[in-house]
N, C-alpha and C positions, 0 to 999 in steps of 0.2 A: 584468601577470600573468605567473608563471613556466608555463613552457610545457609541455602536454601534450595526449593524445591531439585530445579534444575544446575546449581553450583558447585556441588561434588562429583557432577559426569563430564567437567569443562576442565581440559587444558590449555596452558599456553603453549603455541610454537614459538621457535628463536626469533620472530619477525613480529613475537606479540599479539598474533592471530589466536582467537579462542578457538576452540575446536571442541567437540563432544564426540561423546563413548558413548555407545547404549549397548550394549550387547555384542554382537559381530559388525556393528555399523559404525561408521566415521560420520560425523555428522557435522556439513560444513555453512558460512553462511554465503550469500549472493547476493549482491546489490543491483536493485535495478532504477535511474533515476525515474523521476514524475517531472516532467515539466508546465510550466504556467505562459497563458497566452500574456504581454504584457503591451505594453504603448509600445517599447523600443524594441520587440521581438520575444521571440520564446526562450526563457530564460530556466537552468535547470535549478528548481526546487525542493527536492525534496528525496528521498531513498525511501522504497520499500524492502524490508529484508525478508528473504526466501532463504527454506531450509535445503540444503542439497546432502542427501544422504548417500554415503559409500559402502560398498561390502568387498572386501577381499580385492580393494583399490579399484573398482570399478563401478561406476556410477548409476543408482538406482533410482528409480522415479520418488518421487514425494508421496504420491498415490499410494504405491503397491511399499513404501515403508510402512505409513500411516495403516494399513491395511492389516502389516503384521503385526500393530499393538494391541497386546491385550487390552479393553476398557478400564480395565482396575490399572491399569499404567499410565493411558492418555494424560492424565492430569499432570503427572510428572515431566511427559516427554514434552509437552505442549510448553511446560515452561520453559525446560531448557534447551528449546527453540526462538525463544524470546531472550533469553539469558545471552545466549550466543549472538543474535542480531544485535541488543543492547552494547555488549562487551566490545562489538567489534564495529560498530559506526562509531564510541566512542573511542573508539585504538585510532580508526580512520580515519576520520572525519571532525573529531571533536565536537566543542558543547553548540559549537553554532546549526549542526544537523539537525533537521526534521525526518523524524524516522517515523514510518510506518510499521505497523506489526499487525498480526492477527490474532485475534479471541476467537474460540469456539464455544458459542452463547448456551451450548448444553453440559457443559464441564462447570455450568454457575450459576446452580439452580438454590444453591444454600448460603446461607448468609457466612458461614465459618470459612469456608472456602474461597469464599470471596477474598475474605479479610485477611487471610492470610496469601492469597494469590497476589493482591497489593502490596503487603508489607513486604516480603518478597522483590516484590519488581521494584521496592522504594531503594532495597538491599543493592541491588542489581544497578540502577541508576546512578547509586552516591560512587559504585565503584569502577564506571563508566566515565560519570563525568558531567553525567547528560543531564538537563531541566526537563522536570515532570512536561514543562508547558509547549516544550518541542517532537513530546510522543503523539502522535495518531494510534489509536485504538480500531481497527478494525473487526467489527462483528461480521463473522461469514455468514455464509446463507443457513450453517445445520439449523434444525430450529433447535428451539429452547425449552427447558420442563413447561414454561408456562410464561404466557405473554408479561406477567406480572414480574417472574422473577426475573426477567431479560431487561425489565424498565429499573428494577431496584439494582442490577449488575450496573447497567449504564449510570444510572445515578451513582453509583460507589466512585466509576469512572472520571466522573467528571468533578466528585467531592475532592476525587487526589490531585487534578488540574490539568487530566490528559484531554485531546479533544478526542472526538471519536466519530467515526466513519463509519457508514453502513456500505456494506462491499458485496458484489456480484448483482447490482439492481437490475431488474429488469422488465418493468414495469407489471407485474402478474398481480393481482389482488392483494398475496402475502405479502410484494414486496413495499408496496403502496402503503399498507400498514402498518409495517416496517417504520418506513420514515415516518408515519402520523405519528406512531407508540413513540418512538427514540427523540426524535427532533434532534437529528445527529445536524453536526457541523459541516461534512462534508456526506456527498451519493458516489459512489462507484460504479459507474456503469456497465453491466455487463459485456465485457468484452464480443462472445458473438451474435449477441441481440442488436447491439451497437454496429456493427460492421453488415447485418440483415438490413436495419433502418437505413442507412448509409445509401444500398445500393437503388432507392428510388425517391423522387422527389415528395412524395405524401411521408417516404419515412424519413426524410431530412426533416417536412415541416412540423412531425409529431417530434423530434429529439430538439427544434426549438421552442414549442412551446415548452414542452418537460420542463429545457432548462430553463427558458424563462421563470417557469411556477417557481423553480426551487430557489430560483435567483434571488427574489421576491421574499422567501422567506428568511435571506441570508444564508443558504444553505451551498459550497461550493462543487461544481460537477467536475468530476475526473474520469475523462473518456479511456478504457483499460486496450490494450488489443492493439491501438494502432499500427499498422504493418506496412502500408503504402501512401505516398506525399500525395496524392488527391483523397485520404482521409485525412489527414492534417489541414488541410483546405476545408472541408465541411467541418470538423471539429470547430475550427474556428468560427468557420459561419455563424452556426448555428449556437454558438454563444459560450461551449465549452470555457470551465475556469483552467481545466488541467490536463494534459493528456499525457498518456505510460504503451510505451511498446516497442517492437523491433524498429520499428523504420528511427527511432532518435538513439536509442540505446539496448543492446542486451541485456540477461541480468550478468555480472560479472561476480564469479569470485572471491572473497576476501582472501588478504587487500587489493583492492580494485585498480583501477589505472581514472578512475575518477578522481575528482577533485570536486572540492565548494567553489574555486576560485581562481582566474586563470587556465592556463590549459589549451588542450583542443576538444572543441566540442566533439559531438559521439558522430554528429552528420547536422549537417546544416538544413534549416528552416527558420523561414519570419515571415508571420500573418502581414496583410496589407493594409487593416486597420488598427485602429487601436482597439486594446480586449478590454474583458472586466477587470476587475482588482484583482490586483496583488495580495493572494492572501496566503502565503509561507512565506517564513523567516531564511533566512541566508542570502546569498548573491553567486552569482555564479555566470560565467561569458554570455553573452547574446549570440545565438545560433540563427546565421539568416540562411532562408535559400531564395532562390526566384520563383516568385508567382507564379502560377500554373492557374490554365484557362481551367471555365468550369466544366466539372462533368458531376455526371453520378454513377458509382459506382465503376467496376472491374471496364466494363463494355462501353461507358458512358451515356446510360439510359438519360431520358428525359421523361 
């Protein structure tokens, strides 16, 4: 492998899986699909990759890993958390995958780092397999040195031809601003903000206008969290482009027991009208379930 940030702490196993070293830790990847509401039902789209770190073969949170790195390391491990998700949707999955990753918008406050953090993941991609144009960029919620140099990261973003996703939204001043500054391509909705709104009719009718606004601007909504089949009902209602969580899929492992194509799906669901557009590449089965009368929320408030 040609060398970069993250590239010298990645091996292969005999199954072709990347795997990372950091120190006493194994560091593995997890796939979890995203699915898109579509005319002929909820169809899986896309993979977000998650880091799963081990110590002494037992599995430690991502949290309390991220916790033990020194700062003057972050930048390192950060890539080759990305190095790994890269390596191993293209092991998996091949070129037709839409892969989500995450950025930490305060590790990219200087222009040098930038540019090498790109050239890098350009390294990473040619030996993947993967097209610039099928990455999602995810910006977390940390913040950034400065609002300025969080618009000139994104624009670097977008110069190499990834799209890019603002992740954890959840409607709070900073994050409103968020989306005005970036004018990202896709919103990730706060996973327990979203599941709060959910459980009463005033917060179903604020999460359709949201996505109305954002629809408007071309901008597509990924509802995170979903955990039970009457959220996947308001998800859709309420105009949701894409929705990610337990109730369709786990995160899984590499290599996963997913597929692009064919198969069986994770758990069955299908909206009863037609959704918005189809806005990720690939194909992948249509997962139906049966309709379910309405409610809101756990108790079924009104």
């Amino acid at each position: 492998m040609a060398r970069s940030l993250g590239l010298p702490h990645i091996m292969r196993e005999a199954d072709g899986t990347a795997v990372g070293h950091w120190g006493p830790y194994v560091l593995k990847t997890a796939f979890q699909p995203i699915f898109a509401f579509e005319p002929d039902g909820l169809k899986q789209r896309a993979f977000e990759g998650l880091i799963r770190p081990f110590r002494d073969g037992q599995a430690t949170s991502p949290g309390q890993f991220f916790a033990a790195i020194p700062s003057i390391d972050r930048l390192r491990v950060e890539a080759l958390a990305r190095d790994l998700h890269i390596l191993n949707a293209g092991t998996a999955f091949g070129p037709q995958v839409t892969l989500f990753i995450n950025f930490d918008p305060s590790l990219f406050c200087e222009k040098p780092v930038v540019d090498t953090a790109l050239h890098e993941m350009r390294i990473v991609l040619g030996e993947a397999g993967l097209p610039f144009e099928n990455i999602v960029c995810e910006v977390t919620e940390q913040p950034s040195g400065s609002a300025l140099a969080l618009q000139d990261f994104v624009a670097a973003l977008r110069r190499e031809g990834y799209r890019v996703a603002v992740d954890d939204y959840g409607a709070e001043s900073s994050d409103m601003e968020r989306v005005k500054q970036l004018r990202p391509d896709i919103v990730k909705f706060d996973a327990k903000w979203v599941a709060r709104l959910m459980d009463s009719q005033p917060g179903v009718t604020l999460l359709k206008v949201m996505v109305g606004e954002f629809r408007q601007q071309g901008i597509v909504t990924v509802f995170e969290g979903i955990e039970e089949n009457w959220q996947l009902d308001v998800a859709h209602e309420v105009g949701a482009s894409m929705v990610q969580g337990f109730v369709l899929a786990r995160p899984e492992l590499s290599p996963t027991s997913f597929r692009l194509e064919g198969g069986e799906p994770a758990q069955a669901c299908t909206p009863s009208d037609p959704a918005p557009e189809a806005l990720i590449v690939g194909d992948a089965p249509v997962i139906a379930r049966k309709p379910q009368g309405r409610v809101f929320g756990r108790r079924g408030l009104i």
